[in-house]
N, C-alpha and C positions, 0 to 999 in steps of 0.2 A: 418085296416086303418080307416073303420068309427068310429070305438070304441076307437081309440086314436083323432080323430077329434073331438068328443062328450067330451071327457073328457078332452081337452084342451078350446073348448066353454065353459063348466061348468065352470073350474077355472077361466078363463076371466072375465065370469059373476060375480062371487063369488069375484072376487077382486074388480068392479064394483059398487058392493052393498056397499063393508065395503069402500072403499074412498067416495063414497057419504055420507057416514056417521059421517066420521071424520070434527071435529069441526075445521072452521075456527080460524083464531087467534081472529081477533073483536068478534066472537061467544064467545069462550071462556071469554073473558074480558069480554063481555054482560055479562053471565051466570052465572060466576064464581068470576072474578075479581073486586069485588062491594062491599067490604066491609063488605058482609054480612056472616054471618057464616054458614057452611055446615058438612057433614060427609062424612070422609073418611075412609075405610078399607083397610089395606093392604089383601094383598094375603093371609097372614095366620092369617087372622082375628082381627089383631090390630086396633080397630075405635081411630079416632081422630077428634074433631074440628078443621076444617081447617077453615082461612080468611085469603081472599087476598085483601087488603086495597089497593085503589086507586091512593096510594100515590106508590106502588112498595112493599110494605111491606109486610110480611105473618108470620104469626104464627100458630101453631099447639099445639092442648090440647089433652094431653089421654084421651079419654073416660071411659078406665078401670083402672088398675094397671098397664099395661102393656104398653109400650112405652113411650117414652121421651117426654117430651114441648120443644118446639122449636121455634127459631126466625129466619127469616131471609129475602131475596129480590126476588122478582119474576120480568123476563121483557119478551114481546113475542119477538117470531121468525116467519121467513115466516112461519115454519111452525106448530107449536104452541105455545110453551113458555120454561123457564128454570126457575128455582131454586136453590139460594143458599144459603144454610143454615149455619147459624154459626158455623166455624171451619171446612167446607168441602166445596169441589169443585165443581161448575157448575153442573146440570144434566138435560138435556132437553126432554120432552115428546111429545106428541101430545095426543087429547082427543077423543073418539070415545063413539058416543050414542048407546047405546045396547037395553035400554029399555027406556019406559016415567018413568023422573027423576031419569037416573042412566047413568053413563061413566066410560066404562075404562080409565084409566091413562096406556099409552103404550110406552114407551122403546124399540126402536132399534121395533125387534115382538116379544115382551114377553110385557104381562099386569103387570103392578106392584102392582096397587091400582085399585078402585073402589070406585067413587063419588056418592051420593046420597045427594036431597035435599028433 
């Protein structure tokens, strides 16, 4: 019984830590939504210059050969933002700081990407 008590404090905690870490929506727009250009990686290593223009707008440049350029709208939500890109539907994230100058891009609980400035 203590050892099932311990291990449901642990994950309390543990869930604790990572919501105090997920970025606000106005965080996000500080951080991110500025116009200014950044890097992103998907999960299987795809980098791309991302920029989220002020105005709602976002595009995305390959970094390497590998992955598409892309256009299209970003607006937040309570609980962080969405994206849609030309010729595809809505997809909302939320952002979570991991390291100094680095967030996952998180879906439902699966990470998609990774931010770095």
């Amino acid at each position: 019984m203590r050892a099932a008590l311990v291990a449901i404090v642990s994950v309390a905690m543990f869930d604790v830590a990572l919501a105090a870490s997920k970025l606000t929506p106005k965080e996000i727009q500080t951080e991110f939504f500025d116009g200014k250009p950044f890097t992103a990686a998907t999960t299987s290593g795809t980098k791309f210059k991302m920029t989220f223009a002020t105005d709602g707008k976002v595009t995305r440049e390959p970094q390497d050969k590998a992955g598409a350029k892309g256009e299209g709208t970003w607006k937040l939500t309570k609980d962080g933002f969405c994206t849609t890109w030309k010729g595809s539907g809505a997809n909302c994230y939320t952002i979570v700081n991991v390291d100094k100058n680095k967030w996952s891009v998180v879906k439902g609980a699966a990470t998609v990407a990774v931010w770095s400035k």
